[in-house]
C-alpha positions, -999 to +999 in steps of 0.1 A: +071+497+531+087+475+503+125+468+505+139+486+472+137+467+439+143+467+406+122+495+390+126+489+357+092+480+336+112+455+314+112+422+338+073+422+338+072+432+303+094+402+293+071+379+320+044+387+302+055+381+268+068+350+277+033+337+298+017+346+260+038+327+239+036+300+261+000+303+261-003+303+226+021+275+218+002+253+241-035+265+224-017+251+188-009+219+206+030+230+213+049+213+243+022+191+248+043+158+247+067+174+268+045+181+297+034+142+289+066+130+291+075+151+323+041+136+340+050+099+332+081+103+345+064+118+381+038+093+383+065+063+378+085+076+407+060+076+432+057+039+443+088+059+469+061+067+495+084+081+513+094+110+493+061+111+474+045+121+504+074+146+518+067+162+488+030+165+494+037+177+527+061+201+514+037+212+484+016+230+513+040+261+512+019+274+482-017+265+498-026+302+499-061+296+520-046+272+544-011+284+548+003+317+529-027+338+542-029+328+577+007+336+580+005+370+561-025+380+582-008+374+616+021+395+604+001+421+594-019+419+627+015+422+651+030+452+627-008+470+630-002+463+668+029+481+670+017+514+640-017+511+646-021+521+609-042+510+587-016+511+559-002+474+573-029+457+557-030+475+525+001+443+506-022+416+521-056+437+505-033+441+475-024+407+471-056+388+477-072+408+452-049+405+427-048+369+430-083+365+434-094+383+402-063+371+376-052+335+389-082+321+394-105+338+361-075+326+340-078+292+353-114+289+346-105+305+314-077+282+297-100+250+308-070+226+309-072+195+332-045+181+355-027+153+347-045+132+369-075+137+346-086+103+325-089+112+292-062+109+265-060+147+258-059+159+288-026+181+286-047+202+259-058+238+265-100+248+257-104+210+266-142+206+261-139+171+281-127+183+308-147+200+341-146+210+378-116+208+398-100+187+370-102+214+348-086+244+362-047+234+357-036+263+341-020+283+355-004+268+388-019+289+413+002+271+442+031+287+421+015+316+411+003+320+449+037+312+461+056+338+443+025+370+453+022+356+490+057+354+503+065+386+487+040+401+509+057+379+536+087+397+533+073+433+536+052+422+564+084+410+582+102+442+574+078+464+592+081+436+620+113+435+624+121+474+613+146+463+593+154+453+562+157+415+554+196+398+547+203+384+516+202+352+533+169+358+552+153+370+517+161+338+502+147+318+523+117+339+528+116+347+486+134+321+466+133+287+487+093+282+491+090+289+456+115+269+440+100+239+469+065+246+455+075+248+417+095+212+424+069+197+442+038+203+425+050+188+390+066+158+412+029+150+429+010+154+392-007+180+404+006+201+374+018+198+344+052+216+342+043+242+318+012+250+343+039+258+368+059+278+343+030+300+333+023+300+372+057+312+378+058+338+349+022+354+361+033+352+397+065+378+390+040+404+373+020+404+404+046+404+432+066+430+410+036+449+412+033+444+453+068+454+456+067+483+437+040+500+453+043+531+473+024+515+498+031+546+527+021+573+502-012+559+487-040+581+504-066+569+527-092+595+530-110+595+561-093+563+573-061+581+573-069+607+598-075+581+621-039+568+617-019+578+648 
């Protein structure tokens, strides 16, 4: 299923290292004034209503309920028309698993409010002020979500269009969304930009992992006898 990628082990390895360290540095109180500064700077630019709310509009390419998964699951549904396999759904299985049980237990996890939260140290990881939605910043999941669910896009769209995607059509499908989602979501204050970072770093792992999957060799059982 999967177009071919990179095989090599080293990318994710080096993703990993660097979504730790950047962890850590943040948990000893590293970078903190920087994602400060960055916020100030968004917050003072958006008395432009105009952009500030093209942004938000734009920002809904990396709502994985209400955009990335609708779209994935009608792609999936028009390739399973066409196969009749079950194996269509298996990226989309894949990736709202994976999503479900790392992006949003780590969020919970590192406890870090947004920047909208009103308290003083509110860019700080562990932070025992902080609680509900407000408190679940790190890491960006519209990022993180971005980077899984338009990877899954693009292998829906090759067994659509029984082809492989362009260079062109890959980096619009790949590469524009995220870099509009990454943008926008430290422009609105939704995140600080290290949460987007870390979102960005943890969101290669998992589509790396998507991509790399043998997804027409993984066995079925009994559901695979019933494949045409």
């Amino acid at each position: 299923m999967p177009e071919k990628i990179n095989r090599s082990w080293w990318p994710d390895l080096l993703a990993v290292a660097a979504f730790v360290a950047l962890t850590v540095a943040l948990a000893r109180g590293h970078l903190l004034t920087l994602d400060q500064q960055v916020a100030d700077w968004s917050f003072a630019q958006h008395d432009q209503r105009q952009v500030y709310w093209t942004a938000r509009v734009f920002n809904y390419l990396g709502q994985g309920a209400q955009v990335l998964m609708p779209v994935a699951a009608i792609l999936t549904f028009v390739w399973w028309r066409r196969t009749r396999s079950i194996r269509v759904a298996l990226p989309f299985v894949a990736a709202f698993v994976l999503t479900y049980f790392t992006i949003g237990p780590a969020k919970v996890f590192f406890d870090r409010a947004a920047p909208r939260f009103p308290l003083e140290n509110r860019a700080m990881l562990f932070n025992p002020d902080a609680s509900g939605t407000l408190s679940v910043s790190y890491p960006s999941g519209h990022v993180a979500n971005s980077l899984v669910w338009y990877a899954v896009i693009a292998i829906l769209l090759v067994g659509v269009l029984g082809r492989a995607l362009t260079g062109r059509e890959n980096f619009l499908v790949r590469v524009l969304p995220v870099a509009i989602v990454f943008v926008t979501t430290v422009y609105t204050g939704f995140h600080w930009i290290t949460d987007s970072i870390a979102g960005l770093l943890l969101g290669v792992v998992l589509a790396r992992l998507i991509e790399r999957t043998p997804w027409d060799r993984i066995p079925l059982g009994p559901l695979e006898k019933r494949e045409p």
